[in-house]
N, C-alpha and C positions, 0 to 999 in steps of 0.2 A: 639778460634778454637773449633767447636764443639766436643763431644767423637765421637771414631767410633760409638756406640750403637746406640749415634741421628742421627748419620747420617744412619745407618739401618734403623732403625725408620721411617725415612723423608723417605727413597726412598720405605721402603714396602709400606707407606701411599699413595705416590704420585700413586704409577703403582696403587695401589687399586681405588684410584680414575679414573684414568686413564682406568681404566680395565670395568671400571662402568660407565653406562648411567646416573644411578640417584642414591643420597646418601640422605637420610633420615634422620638427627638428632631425637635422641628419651634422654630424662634427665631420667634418670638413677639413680639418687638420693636416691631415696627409693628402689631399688633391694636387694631383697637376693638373694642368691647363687642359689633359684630355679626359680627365676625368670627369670635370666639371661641365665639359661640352658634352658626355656622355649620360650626367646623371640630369641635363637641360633635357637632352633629345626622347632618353624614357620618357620625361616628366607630360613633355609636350607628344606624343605619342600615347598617352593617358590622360587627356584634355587637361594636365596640369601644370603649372610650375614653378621652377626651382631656380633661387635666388637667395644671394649673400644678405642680408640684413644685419645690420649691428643690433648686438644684442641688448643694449640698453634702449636702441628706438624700438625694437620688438618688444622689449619686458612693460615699458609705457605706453605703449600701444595697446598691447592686451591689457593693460590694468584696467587704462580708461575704457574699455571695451567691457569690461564688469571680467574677466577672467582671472583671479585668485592664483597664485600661485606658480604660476607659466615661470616666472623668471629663475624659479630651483632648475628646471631643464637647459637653460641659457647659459649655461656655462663650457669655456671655451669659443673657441671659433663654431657658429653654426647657421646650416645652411637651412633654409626653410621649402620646406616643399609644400604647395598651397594646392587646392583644389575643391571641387564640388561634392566630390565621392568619397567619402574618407576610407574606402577599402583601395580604390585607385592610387591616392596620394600612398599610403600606406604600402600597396607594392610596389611603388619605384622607390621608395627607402628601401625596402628590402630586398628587391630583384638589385639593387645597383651593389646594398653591401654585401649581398650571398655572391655576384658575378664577380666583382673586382678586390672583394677581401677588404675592404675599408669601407667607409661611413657611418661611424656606430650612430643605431638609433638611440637618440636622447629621450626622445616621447612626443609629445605632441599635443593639440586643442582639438576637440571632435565638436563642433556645436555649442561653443564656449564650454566646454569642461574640461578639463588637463585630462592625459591619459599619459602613463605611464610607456615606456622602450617596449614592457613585456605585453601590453595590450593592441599597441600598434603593429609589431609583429604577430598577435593572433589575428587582427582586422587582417593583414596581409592576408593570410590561409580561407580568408572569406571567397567564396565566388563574387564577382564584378556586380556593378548594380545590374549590369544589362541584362549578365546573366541570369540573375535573380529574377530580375522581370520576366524576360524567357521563361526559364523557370513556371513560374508563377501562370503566364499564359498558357504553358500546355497544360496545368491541371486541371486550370476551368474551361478550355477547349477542348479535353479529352471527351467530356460527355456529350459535350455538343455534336461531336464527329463520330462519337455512336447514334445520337439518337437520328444525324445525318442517313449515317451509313444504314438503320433501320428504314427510314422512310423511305431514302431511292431502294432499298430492296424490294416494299409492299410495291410503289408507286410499279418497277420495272417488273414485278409480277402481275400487276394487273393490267400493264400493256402490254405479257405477253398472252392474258390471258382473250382480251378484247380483239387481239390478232389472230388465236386460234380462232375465237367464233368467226371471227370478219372469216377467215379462210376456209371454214365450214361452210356459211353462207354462198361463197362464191361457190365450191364443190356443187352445194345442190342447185344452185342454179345454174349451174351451167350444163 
């Protein structure tokens, strides 16, 4: 029977998973202590974060969570980086191990399916979701902001053209 402790353990890991789109493994092996307050501070700066989990409550966690396979990535010491936005999570693994030369990406879960070191590093080269979004709004507000720009031009031609006549009108009466 497990201690209460792992069974704490199990169920904060599971809801974190659970709570997260996509989990990132980064190997943690060579961190010093400012490392790991460095690759937190990305994480949380990216609405996400980055936390030690043991890899056997991580590999049981995902199993029962229906993800296949996770636990080939879990080997060695590995840090999890969790979050909503799997292109987010995906660049503080990669912004931390391009700036400081360690944390090799191991791979990671996108929406319960494994992905691979080499697909997490291409999610990294993605633009942000915000971005995306951005993105995405000025293509379908570009025509808006023509047919905008169209209509104040008639609308401001036809009040200057209502202001010549008014200005004629007063000419001849007066």
């Amino acid at each position: 029977m497990p201690s209460l402790l792992n069974q704490l353990i199990y169920k904060e890991t599971r809801k974190s998973f659970e709570d997260n789109s996509a989990v990132v493994f980064v190997n943690y092996n060579t961190f010093t202590q400012e490392d790991s307050v460095a690759i937190r501070e990305l994480a949380k700066q990216s609405d996400a974060t980055a936390r030690v989990i043991k890899n056997a409550v991580s590999a049981i966690a995902l199993k029962d969570l229906g993800v296949e396979g996770a636990d080939a990535l879990l080997k060695g010491p590995a840090l999890a980086v969790l979050g909503n936005d799997p292109v987010a999570a995906s660049k503080v693994a990669a912004d931390f191990s391009k700036k400081f030369k360690k944390g090799e990406i191991l791979g990671g879960v996108v929406d319960g399916a494994v992905v691979s070191a080499d697909e997490v590093k291409a999610l990294s080269k993605l633009p942000s979701k915000d971005a995306l979004v951005g993105m995405f709004v000025n293509v379908v507000a570009a025509p808006l902001r023509g047919l905008v720009t169209v209509l104040n031009g008639n609308i401001r031609g036809l009040a200057l053209a209502l202001n010549a006549v008014k200005e004629k009108k007063e000419q001849e009466a007066a």
